[in-house]
C-alpha positions as CSV (number, residue, x, y, z in Angstrom):
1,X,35.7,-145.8,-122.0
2,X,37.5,-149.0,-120.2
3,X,40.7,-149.0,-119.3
4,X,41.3,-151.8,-122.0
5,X,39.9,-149.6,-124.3
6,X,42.1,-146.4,-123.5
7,X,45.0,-149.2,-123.4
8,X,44.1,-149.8,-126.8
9,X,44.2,-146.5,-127.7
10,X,47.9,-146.1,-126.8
11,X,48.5,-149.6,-128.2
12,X,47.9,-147.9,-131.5
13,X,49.7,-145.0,-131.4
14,X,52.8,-143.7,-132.4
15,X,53.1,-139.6,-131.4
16,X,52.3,-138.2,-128.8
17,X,51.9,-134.8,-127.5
18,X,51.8,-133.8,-123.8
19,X,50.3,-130.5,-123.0
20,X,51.5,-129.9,-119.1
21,X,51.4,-132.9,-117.2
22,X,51.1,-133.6,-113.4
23,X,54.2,-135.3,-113.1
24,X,57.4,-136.2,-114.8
25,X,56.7,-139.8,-115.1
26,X,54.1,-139.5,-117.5
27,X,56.7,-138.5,-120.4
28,X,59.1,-140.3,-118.9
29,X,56.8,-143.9,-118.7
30,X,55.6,-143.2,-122.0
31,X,58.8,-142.8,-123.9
32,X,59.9,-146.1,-122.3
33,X,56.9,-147.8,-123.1
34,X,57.4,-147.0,-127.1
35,X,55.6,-143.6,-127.7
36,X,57.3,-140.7,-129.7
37,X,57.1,-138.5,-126.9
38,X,56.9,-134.5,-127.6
39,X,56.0,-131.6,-125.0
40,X,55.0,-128.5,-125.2
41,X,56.9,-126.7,-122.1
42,X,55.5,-123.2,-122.7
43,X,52.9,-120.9,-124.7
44,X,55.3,-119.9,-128.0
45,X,54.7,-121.9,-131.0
46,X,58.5,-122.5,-130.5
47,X,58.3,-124.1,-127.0
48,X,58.4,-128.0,-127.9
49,X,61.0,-130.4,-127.2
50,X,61.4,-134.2,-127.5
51,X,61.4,-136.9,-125.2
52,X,63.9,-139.6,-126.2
53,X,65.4,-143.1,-125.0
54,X,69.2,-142.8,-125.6
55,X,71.5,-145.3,-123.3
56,X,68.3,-146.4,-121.2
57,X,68.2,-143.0,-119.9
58,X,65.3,-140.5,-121.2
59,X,67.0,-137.5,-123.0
60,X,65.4,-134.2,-123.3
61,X,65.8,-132.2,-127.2
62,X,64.7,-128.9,-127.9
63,X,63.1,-129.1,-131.5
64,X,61.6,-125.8,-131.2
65,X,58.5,-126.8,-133.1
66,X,55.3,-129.3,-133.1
67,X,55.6,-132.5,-135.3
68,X,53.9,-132.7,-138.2
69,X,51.8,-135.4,-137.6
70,X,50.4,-136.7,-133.9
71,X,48.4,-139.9,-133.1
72,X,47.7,-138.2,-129.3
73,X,47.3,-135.0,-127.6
74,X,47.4,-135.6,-123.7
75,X,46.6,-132.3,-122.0
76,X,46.6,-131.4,-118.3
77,X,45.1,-127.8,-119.0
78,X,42.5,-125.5,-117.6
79,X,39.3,-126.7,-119.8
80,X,38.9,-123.0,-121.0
81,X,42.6,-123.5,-123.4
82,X,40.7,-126.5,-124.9
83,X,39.2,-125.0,-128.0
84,X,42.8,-124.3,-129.2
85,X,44.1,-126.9,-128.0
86,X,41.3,-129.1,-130.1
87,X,41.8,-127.1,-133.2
88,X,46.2,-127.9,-133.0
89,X,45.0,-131.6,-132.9
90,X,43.3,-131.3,-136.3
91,X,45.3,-129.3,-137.6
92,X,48.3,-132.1,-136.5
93,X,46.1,-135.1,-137.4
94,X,45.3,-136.5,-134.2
95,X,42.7,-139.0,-133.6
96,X,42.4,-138.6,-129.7
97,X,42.1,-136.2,-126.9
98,X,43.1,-137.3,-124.2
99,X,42.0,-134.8,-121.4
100,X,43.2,-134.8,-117.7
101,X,41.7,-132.3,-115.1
102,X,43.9,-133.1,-112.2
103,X,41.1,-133.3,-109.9
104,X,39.7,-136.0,-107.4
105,X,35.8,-136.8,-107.5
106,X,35.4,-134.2,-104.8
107,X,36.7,-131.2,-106.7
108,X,40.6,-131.6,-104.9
109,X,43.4,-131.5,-106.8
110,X,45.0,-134.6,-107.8
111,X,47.9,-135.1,-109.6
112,X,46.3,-138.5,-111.2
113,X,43.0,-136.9,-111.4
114,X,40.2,-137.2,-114.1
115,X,37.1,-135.9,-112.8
116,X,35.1,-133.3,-113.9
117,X,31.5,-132.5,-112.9
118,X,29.3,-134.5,-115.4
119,X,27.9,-131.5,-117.3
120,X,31.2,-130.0,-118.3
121,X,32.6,-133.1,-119.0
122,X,29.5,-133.5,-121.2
123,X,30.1,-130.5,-122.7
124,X,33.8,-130.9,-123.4
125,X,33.1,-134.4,-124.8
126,X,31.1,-132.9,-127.5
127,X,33.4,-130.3,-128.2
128,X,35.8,-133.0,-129.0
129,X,33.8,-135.3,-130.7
130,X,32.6,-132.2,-132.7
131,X,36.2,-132.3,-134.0
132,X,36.0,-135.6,-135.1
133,X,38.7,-136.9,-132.1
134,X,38.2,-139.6,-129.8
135,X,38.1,-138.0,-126.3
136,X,39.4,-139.9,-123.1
137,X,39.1,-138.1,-119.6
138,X,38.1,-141.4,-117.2
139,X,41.8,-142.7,-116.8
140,X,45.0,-141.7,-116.0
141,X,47.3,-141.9,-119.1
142,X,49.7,-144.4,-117.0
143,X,47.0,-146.8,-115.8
144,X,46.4,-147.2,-119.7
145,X,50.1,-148.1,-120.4
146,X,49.5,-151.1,-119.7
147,X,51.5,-153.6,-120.8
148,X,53.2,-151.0,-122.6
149,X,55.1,-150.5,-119.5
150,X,58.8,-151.9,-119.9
């Protein structure tokens, strides 16, 4: 996928939901670029809280549950919690995956990381295809901001 593609994929959307994340900015950037923002800050169905705007600053609510309906789930998760986390997404309504290994091309870790080795990408593409999502992993969730970006 481009990156005017996986901009247009946020462009479009309304929810979404971060599963981990490498660094507070990407909540942060993506509440102030427009995006219902909710995050899942543990492994309890309970653990979910809300990412707001209020007086320029980004707020922090515990809602204590998933919203009903997402556009996006981003997750920064070992590829083996995947299967779950692809089966939440239906069951929420999302249309994308948005996957982010944290890793650099040579297998280090990277905080704005994408890579995967070609065959498990391959086969976690399919798995979330499979689902009927549309799966990014090739760009960094705040590249594709965009012009999103305030």
């Amino acid at each position: 996928m481009t990156v005017d593609a996986a901009r247009e994929v946020l462009r479009s959307c309304g929810t979404v939901v971060l599963v981990d994340w490498p660094s507070r900015d990407v909540p942060e950037t993506l509440v102030r670029a427009g995006c219902a923002v909710h995050v899942k800050g543990g492994p309890g169905p309970e653990d979910f809280s809300a990412w707001e705007l209020q007086d320029g600053a980004v707020a922090v609510r515990r809602t204590g549950r998933a919203p009903d309906q997402i556009d996006v789930l981003f997750v920064h998760r070992p590829v083996e919690e995947l299967a779950a986390l692809v089966q939440f997404a239906r069951d929420r309504g999302a249309r994308v995956l948005w996957y982010q290994s944290g890793l650099a091309p040579d297998g280090s870790a990277d905080p704005r990381g994408c890579w995967l080795p070609a065959e498990r990408s391959a086969l976690v593409r399919a798995q979330v295809e499979a689902a009927g999502l549309t799966y990014v992993d090739d760009h960094f969730i705040l590249d594709a901001v965009g012009d999103r970006r305030p």
